[in-house]
N, C-alpha and C positions, 0 to 999 in steps of 0.2 A: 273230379269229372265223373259223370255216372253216365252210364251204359242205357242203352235203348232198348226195349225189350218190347218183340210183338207180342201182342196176347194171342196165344192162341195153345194148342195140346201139345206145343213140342216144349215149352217149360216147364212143364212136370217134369218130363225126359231128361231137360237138363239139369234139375233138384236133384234125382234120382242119382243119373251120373256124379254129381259134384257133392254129395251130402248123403251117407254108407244109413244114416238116420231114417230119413227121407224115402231113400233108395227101398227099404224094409219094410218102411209101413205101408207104401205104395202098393206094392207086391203082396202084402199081406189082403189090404182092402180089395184089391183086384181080384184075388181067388176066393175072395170070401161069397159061396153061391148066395145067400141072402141077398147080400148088397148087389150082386150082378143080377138078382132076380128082380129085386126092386127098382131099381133103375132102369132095366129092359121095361118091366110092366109099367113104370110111369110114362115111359114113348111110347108106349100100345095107347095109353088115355090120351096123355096131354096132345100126339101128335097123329093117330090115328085114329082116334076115335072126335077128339074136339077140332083137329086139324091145325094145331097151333104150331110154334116154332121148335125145337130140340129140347128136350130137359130129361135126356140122359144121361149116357156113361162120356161120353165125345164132353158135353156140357161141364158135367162132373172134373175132367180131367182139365180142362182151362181154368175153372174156377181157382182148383187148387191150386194151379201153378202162380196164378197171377196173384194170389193171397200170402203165396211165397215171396212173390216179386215185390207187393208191397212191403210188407215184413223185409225186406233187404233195404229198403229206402229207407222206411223209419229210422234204422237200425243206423246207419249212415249218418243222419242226422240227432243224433243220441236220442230219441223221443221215447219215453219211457211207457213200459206196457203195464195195460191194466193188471192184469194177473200175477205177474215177475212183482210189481208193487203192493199187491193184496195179499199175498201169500197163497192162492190158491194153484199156480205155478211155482217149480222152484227152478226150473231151467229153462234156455231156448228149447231144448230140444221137447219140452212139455208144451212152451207156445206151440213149435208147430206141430206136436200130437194136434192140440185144440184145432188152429185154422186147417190142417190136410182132412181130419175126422169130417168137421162140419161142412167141407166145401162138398167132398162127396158126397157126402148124403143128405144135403139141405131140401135137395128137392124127394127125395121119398116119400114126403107124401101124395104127390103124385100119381103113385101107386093103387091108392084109392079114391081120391079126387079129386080135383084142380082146386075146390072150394075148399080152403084155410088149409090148402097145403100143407103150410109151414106150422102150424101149429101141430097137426097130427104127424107131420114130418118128423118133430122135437120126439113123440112120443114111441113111434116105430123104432127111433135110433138108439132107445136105450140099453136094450140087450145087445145089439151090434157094437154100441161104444163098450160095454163093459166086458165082452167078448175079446175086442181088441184091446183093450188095457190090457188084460191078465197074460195076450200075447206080448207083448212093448213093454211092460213095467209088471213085470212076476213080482216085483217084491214095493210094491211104493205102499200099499197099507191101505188103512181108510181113507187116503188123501186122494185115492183113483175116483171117489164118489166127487169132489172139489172138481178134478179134471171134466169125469162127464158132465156134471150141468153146465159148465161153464162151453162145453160143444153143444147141450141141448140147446140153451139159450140163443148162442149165435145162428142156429137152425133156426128156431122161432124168431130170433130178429131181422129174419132176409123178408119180412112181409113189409113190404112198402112203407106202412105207417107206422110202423113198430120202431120204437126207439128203442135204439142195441145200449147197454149196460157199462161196454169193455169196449175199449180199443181194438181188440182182438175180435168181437164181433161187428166191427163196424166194417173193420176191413173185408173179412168174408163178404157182408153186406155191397161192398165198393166192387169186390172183384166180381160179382154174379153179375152188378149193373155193367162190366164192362166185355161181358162176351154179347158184343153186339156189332160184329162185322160183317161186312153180306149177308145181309140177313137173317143173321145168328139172336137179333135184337132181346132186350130182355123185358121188352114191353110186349106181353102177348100181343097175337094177330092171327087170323086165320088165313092159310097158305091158300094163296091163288085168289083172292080177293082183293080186289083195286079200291085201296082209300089209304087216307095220309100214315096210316100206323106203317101198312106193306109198304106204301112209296119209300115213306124215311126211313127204315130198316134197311130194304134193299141200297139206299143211299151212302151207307158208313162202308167202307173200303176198306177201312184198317185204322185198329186203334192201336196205341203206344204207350209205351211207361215207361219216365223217365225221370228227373230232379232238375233243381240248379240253384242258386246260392237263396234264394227269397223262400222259396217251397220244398219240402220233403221230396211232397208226388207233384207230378207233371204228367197230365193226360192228356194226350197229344192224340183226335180226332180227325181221319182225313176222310171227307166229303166227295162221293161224285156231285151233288146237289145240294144246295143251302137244304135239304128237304129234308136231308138224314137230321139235322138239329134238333128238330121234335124229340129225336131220341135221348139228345144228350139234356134237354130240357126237361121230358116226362120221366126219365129215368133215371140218369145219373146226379143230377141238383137234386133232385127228392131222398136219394140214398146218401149226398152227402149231409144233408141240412138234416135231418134227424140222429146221424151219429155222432161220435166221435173224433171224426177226420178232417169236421167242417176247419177252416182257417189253415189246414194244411195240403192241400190241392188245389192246383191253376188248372183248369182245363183250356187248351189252345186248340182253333178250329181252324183246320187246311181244307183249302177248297181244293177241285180235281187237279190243277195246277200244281198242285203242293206247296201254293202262297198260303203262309199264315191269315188269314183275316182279322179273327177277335182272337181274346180271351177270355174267359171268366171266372175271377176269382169265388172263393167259396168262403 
């Protein structure tokens, strides 16, 4: 039986609490002024100066939780991760270095400019990732150089088109497309403009993560308006169909009722 989990910044909270690993690196990344400066300055561009949606530390901190959340499903359903199989990980607690690393800082590039983010985002984080290894793993050798590309990578693969590598970057990839409740959408839009991106944004109410005996992940969509769909259409199909994850997520759409209507498979 598995567990319902809302997306939102209080799962991180509960990583932290329930996993002393987690707990650490969190805390580590959180005091790091770099990374709080870069995150601050990417909501100065992306949301004050271009007027678009959130993509900062708020943002940061859902990604990572829900990148945990999925990582607890796979994991359930014994599905094997890229890196634990390649040798470039040798433990869980190396996978979630990787998804917690990449989930904060995927958007930093930001910081300098909305255009190709993600690409410059990969390249800002390298002295941050290699900063925090040598806090987390003082003694793992040249194999810290394996851990960071394989965080830079998944930063470079949150670009819409980019087909992620790893399982471990796809999920990243899955969890950025799913902080998009009230308006949180991960389909940019500029705030206080009236057209279908702001309608169906504003439309999604609450998203969900969950399993059951056919699928791993179960993303469970609830709807004030058929309108919010665009979202789950522009953004979350496009982010499964290039990764990893595809044939292992059902996404189920609840209208304001909280009547199931469809589903669709991936």
């Amino acid at each position: 039986m598995c567990n319902v989990s809302v997306i939102s910044k209080e799962l991180i909270e509960k990583w932290k609490q329930y996993d002393p690993f987690v707990g650490e690196l969190v805390n580590i990344i959180e005091k790091d002024e770099e990374v709080k400066a870069l995150l601050e300055m990417s909501n100065i561009n992306a949301v004050g100066r271009l007027g678009y949606n959130d993509h900062g530390p708020v943002h940061a901190k859902i990604v990572a939780g829900t990148s945990l959340e999925i990582l607890g499903l796979l994991l359930k359903k014994n599905v094997e991760l890229t890196t634990l199989k390649q040798g470039t990980a040798k433990n869980l607690d190396e996978v979630k270095f990787i998804l917690v690393m990449a989930s904060y800082l995927h958007d930093i590039g930001n910081s300098i400019h909305r255009e190709y983010h993600e690409a410059i985002g990969s390249l800002l984080a390298k002295d941050i990732v290699d900063r925090i290894i040598q806090s987390m793993f003082p003694n793992i050798g040249p194999r810290r150089y394996f851990l960071r590309q394989e965080i830079l990578s998944a930063i470079f693969s949150t670009e819409m088109e980019t087909k992620p590598l790893t399982l471990e970057a796809s999920i990243v990839k899955l969890a950025d497309g799913l902080d998009m409740s009230e308006g949180r959408a991960r389909l940019p839009y500029k705030m206080g403009k009236v057209d279908m991106h702001s309608l169906s944004a504003l439309n999604v109410k609450r998203v969900q993560l969950t399993c059951d005996e056919t699928v791993p992940i179960v993303v469970e969509v609830f709807l004030g308006d058929m309108a919010g769909f665009f979202q789950v259409e522009r953004v979350l199909l496009p982010k499964l169909e290039s990764g990893k994850l595809k044939g292992m997520v059902r996404i189920d759409i609840f209208d304001s009722k909280n009547n199931k209507v469809f589903s669709v498979a991936t």
